[in-house]
C-alpha positions, 0 to 999 in steps of 0.5 A: 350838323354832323356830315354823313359818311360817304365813298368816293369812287373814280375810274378812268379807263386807259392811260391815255384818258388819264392824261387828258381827263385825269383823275386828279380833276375827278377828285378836285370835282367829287370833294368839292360836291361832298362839301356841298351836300354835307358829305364827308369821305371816309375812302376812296378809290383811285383806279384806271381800269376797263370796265367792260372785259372778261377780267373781273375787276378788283378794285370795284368789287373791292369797294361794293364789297366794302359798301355792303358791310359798312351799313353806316355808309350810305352814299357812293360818289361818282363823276358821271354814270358811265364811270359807275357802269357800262354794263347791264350786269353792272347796272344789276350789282348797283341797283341791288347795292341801292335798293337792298342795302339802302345807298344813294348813288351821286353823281358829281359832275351831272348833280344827279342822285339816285336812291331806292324812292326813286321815280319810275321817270328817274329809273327810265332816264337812268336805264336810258343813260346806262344803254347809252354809256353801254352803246359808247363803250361797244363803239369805242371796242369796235373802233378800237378792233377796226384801228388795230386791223387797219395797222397790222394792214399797214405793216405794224403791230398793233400791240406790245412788242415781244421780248427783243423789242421795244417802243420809242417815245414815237410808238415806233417799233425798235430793237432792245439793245439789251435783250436782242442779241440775247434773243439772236443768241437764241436762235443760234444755240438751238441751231447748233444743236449742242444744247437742251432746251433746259441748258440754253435757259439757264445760260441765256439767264446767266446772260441776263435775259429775264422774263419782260411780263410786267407781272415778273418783279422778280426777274424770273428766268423765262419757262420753257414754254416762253422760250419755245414761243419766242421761236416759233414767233414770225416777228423775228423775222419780219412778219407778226400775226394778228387775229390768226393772219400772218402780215408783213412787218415793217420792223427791223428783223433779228434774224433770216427766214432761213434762221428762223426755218432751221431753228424751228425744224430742230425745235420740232424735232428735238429728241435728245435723251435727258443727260442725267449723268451732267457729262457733256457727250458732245457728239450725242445726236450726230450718229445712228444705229446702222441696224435699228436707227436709233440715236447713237447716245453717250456714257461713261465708266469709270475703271479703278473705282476702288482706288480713288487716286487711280480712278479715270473716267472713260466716255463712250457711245453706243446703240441703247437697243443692241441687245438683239444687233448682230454687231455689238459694243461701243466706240470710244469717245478718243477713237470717235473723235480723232478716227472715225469723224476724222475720216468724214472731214477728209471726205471733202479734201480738195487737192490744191492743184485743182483750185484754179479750175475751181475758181474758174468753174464758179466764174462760170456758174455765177454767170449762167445764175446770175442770168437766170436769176435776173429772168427769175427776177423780171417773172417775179416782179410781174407776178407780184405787180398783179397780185397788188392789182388783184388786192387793189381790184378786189378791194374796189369791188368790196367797197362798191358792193360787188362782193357781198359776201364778207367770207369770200372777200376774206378768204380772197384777201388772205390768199393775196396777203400770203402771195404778196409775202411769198414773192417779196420774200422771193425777190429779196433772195433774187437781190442778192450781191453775186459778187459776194457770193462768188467771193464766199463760195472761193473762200469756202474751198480755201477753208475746205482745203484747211479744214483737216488742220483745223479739225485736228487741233480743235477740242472734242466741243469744237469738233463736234460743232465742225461735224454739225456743219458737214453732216445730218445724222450720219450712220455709225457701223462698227467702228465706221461712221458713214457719213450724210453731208450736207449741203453744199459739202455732199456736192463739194466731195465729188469735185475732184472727180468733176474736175478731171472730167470735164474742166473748163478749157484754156479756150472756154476761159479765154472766152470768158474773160472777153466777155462782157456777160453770160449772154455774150459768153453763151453765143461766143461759146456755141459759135467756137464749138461749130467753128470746132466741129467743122 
């Protein structure tokens, strides 16, 4: 007796169900009932999928597709129902399939087979059975949700990892060696502001920093539109959001908050001309029109145009609305450079013979900050000790049923989250090592005192990046360029005036090494200057 053609059709749904119920044992199970009932399969389908989601799935369709136009096929093979659908709208395709199409749906691990001369006492258990198999799925989604939610609770992230990070074989969170400090060097070019967007992803691809969807065989270089959300992404600093709240991670970060802050503030306000000329007009973006405050921009003219071997290309900057300016023209880039942005970085010369009262000033600065930072620290610390109480209350409250109403608590909890997040980040930037920082702010004016030097053997590219450090965007008048330091260089400019007027005294320094904190050397202090008066 010749066999009948048949489908065998066998799905699981994660990668995980794979492993321990494989589909290489539904196989085993579905050719063997094939045998049994006289069955011969002529294809099948081997597929790990979800069979509830938004996504249509291609491999089903693609095998009720290949059922419906084969009409010498009329059996379909399954494992069990809930591997043929979980799904009302499902159940509707296949009884469809069945009744207008004429196929017999096996199911090889219960023995149960369905056709369209089924009973009504078969359709009830089989509706029964589909509301069951619907009721497990949406279990299994809820339960899903409530883990991943508990987990982002915990401080790890519930999903894959952005590009930067990777899994170990412990599911833990780690840094990809390979495209981490690629995603650093992110960061720190669009801080610089020297480069487009467009600029720095070519070169971060020239790098070797590809597109990590799965989709991406190819390797493609990563969109725009990728490069800003890697940016604008908190994980790189240490918190992830999930479900539209912001959680503290507890993943290794890439950057600083403060990094993170910079970069997304140049990204905001990003709007550097398109430089269709391929010139590198280094110093586009530093200055503005002293009338309109417009971008000062860049651009070039060649002279000799008609003597190929004589032709020079000259670079100069100016206002792109001077039409109606009381001051016309333009500045050129040699004169900029070497003059005008010059001028700024002698701005904050410090004359050698002020380097001991400096140091002796920063002595006793970071001895009135470290006090003060040690009392920010104590007030700090409480603040976040009850605000984890607060959590743990409201918590204990919720779970008692004190608290009904479900968007109350939420909202409550999220105004914690964020406290919590907020005082930590405040209490990390309390711990800092005064030590260092005395050491870098001495440093920083030993640097400040060679920077003129340093300056004038630099190229215009380093000379650019120089005055990125000193000032936002300053002011170009003429030929002038009036400056707006930064920090702490809008500060450092003054100290030598400081310096003559009010230095420390021999004896406030005697004082000071006598003391054993700024405590002892505040009461020391006020006692000498009473004995003084009187």
């Amino acid at each position: 007796m010749e066999k009948e053609q048949a489908i065998l059709f066998l799905r699981v749904s994660s990668r995980g169900q794979e492993d321990n119920y494989s589909l290489d044992a539904q196989e085993r199970l579905g050719r063997a009932y094939a045998d049994k009932n006289n069955l011969r399969i002529v294809k099948f389908w081997k597929v790990a999928e979800s069979a509830w989601g938004k996504k249509e799935r291609k491999n089903f369709n693609q095998m009720l597709e290949y059922a419906k136009n084969n009409p010498q096929i009329k059996h379909i093979i399954f494992d069990i129902l809930d591997r043929m659908t979980r799904n009302d709208f499902d159940k509707i395709r296949m009884r469809e399939l069945m009744v207008e199409h004429g196929k017999t749906f096996h199911f090889s691990r219960t023995n149960k087979t369905y056709n369209k001369n089924y009973s009504s006492d078969d359709e009830f258990m089989l509706d029964i059975e589909v509301a069951v198999a619907k009721k497990w799925s949406n279990d299994i989604s809820r339960k899903v949700k409530m883990g991943h939610l508990e987990s982002a609770e915990q401080g790890h992230y519930p999903h894959f990892p952005p590009v930067g990070y990777k899994r170990d074989d412990s599911r833990k969170i780690i840094k990809d060696e390979v495209f981490a400090p690629l995603v650093s060097k992110l960061y720190d070019l669009v801080i610089a502001r020297h480069y487009s967007l467009t600029t720095i992803t070519q070169m971060l691809y020239d790098l070797g920093l590809r597109n990590p969807h799965k989709g991406c065989h190819n390797k493609k270089r990563m969109k725009l539109t990728s490069l800003k959300e890697i940016i604008e992404n908190p994980f790189y600093y240490g918190n992830f959001i999930w479900k539209k709240n912001l959680y503290e991670g507890k993943h290794e970060p890439l950057i600083s908050k403060v990094v993170w802050d910079k970069a997304n503030a140049v990204l905001q306000g990003e709007d550097r001309p398109y430089n269709k000329d391929e010139v590198d007009y280094y110093f586009t973006g530093l200055l503005k029109c002293s009338e309109c405050g417009s971008s000062i921009s860049g651009a070039y003219t060649i002279k000799n145009k008609e003597k190929p071997e004589k032709a020079k290309k000259y670079r100069y900057y100016r206002c792109r609305r001077q039409k109606n300016h009381e001051i016309k023209g333009y500045i050129r880039e040699n004169y900029l450079a070497d003059k005008a942005l010059l001028s700024v970085v002698k701005g904050v010369h410090i004359p050698k013979n002020a380097t001991n009262v400096i140091q002796t000033t920063i002595d006793l600065i970071a001895g009135k900050q470290g006090f003060m930072k040690q009392n920010k620290r104590e007030t700090l610390q409480a603040e976040y000790n009850d605000s984890l109480k607060q959590m743990d209350r409201l918590y204990e409250l919720y779970s008692k049923g004190a608290i009904n109403n479900v968007e109350i608590f939420a909202n409550k909890e999220k105004e914690l989250n964020e406290t919590i997040i907020r005082l930590k980040g405040e209490l990390a930037l309390c711990n800092t090592d005064e030590k260092k920082t005395v050491e870098k702010a001495k440093a920083l004016f030993l640097v400040i005192n060679e920077l003129e030097q340093l300056y004038t053997e630099s190229n215009y590219e380093d000379k650019s990046l120089i005055i990125k450090e000193l000032c936002g965007v300053s002011v170009l008048k003429g030929n002038k360029v009036i400056p707006e330091y930064l920090e702490p260089f809008n500060i450092i400019r003054k100290i030598p005036k400081a310096v003559e007027e009010c230095s420390p005294t021999a004896s406030d320094v005697k004082l000071l090494e006598d003391a054993k904190d700024f405590k002892s050397y505040t009461e020391k202090l006020v006692r000498a200057r009473e004995e003084s008066n009187l």
